[in-house]
Structures are given as C-alpha cells and as structure tokens.
N, C-alpha and C positions, 0 to 999 in steps of 0.2 A: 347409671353406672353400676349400683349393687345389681341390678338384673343381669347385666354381662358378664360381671364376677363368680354369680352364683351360677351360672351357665356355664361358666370357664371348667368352675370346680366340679360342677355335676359332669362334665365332658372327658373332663379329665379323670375322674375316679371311676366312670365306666370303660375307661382303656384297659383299668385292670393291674392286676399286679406284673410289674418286668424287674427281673430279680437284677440287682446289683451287681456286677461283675462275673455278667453271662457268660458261662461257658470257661472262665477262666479257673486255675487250679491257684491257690492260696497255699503256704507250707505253714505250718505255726507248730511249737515245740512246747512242750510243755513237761514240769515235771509230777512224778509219781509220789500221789499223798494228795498233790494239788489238784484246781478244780483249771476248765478252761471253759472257754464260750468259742464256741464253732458261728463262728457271724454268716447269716444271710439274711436277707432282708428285701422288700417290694423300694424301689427307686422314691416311691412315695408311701410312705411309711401309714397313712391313712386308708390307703387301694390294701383290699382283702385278696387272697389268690383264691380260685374257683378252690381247688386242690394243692395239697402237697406234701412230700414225705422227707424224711429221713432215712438214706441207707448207706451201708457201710458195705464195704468189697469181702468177698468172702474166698479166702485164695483156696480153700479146698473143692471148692464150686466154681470158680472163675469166676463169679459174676455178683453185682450187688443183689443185698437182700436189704429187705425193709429191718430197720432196729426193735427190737423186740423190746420195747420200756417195760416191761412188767417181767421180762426173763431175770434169773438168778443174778445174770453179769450185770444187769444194768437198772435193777428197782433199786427207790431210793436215791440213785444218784445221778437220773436224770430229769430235766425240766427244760418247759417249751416256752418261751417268750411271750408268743402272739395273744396270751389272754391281755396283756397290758398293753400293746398296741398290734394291731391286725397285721400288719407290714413287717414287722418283724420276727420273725423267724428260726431267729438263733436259739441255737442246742447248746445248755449247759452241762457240763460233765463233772463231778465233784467224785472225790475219791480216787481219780484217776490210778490205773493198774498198765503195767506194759502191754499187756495183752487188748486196753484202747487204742492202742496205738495203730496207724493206718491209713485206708484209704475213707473219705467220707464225702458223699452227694446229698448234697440240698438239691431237692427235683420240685420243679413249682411248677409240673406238667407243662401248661401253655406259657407260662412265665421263664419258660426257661430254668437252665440251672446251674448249680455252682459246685466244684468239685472242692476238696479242703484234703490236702494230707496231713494229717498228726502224727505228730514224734512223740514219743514219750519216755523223758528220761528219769537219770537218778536225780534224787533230791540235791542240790546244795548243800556241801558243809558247811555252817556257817561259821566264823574265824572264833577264835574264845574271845567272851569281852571280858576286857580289862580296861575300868573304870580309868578317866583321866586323873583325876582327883588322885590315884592312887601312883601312878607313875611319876605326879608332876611331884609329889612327899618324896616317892625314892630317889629323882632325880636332884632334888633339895638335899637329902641326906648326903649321897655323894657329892654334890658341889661342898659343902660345909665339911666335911670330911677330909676332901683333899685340901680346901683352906686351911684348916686347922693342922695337918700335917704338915704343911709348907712351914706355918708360925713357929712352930718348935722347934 
C-alpha cells in the first residue's frame, strides 16, 4: 500500500505544475498606501513549475513586459512567495501607488497562465471614533436633565 502511494505522489508531482484558474482573468481592487497579494499558484502546491514570470501590460508598447523588481517603481515593495512553498506563486505588492494599477499575467510557460486586473483606489476615510463610554454619559446627562426639568 505505502509503495502505491509513494508511486501515486511521485506520478503525480512529475505532471508538473498546472496553474490554478488557467487562462481565466481575476479583478481585485485594492487601495493606495495598502499592500495586496496577486494570487497564482500550481493546483498542487508541492509541483514546482519548470519556469515562470511575472508581467504587467504596458499600454505605451501594447504589450506585457516582464516586472522589473529592482526598478525605482517597484524595489522594496515587492515579494515572491514560492521560497516557502514551491507552488505558490503569488506577487505581493506593499505601498501600492495608482500607477500599479492594471493589467497583470502570472505566465508559468507550460503551466499555463493567469491574467489578474488591479484597481487601485483611494484610501478609506475612516468615520471619527467616538468612544461608547462617552455617548452613553452624554446620553445620561440629557435623560437626567430632562427628568429634572419635568420635576420642577
């Protein structure tokens, strides 16, 4: 039985890597400050792909180029997955700037590949916090307030 197993998995991890959601285009939105993770990944997260890059659509070239990690736009605030598992693949983006914003292909040559548009918006205002603790005293104040008026 462990012989057929071990047979299974060695059969199976020479198929190779087949990316995850071949060929299909993903949208994901993200905002500007924040970081995001551009997911692709091998079906089995253990299979290594022979090859494969990262490129983004360059609309004054019409065409994708490979990402430049060590260019001005993009040192520092990018990182690659697959050191902590081979099958994974996802690109994480931290700092995010409007100008990431786009088109992006995960290409895993013979694995196939995944397209991902990113949006990238304004930050959230976040509302002002006002303590409960401090509403629930004001709202005390005027209940007591209007009681005490009525009394008199």
């Amino acid at each position: 039985m462990q012989v057929w197993l071990c047979l299974l998995f060695v059969l199976h991890v020479a198929e190779g890597c087949s990316l995850t959601g071949r060929g299909q285009t993903q949208s994901i939105t993200a905002h500007r400050g924040g970081s995001v993770l551009l997911p692709c990944s091998c079906t089995e997260l253990r299979a290594k792909p022979e090859t494969f890059t990262w490129t983004r659509y360059n609309q004054n070239r019409k065409g994708y180029e490979r990402i430049p990690i060590e260019s001005d736009q993009y040192r520092n605030r990018v990182q690659l997955f697959n050191d902590h598992s081979p099958g994974n693949l996802s690109l994480l983006i931290s700092h995010l700037t409007e100008e990431d914003g786009g088109d992006y292909m995960c290409d895993g040559v013979k694995s196939g590949y995944t397209d991902i548009r990113l949006t990238v918006e304004e930050p959230l205002v976040p509302l002002p916090f006002v303590p409960y603790a401090l509403v629930t005293v004001i709202i005390l104040h005027i209940v007591v307030a209007v009681i005490y008026c009525r009394t008199k």
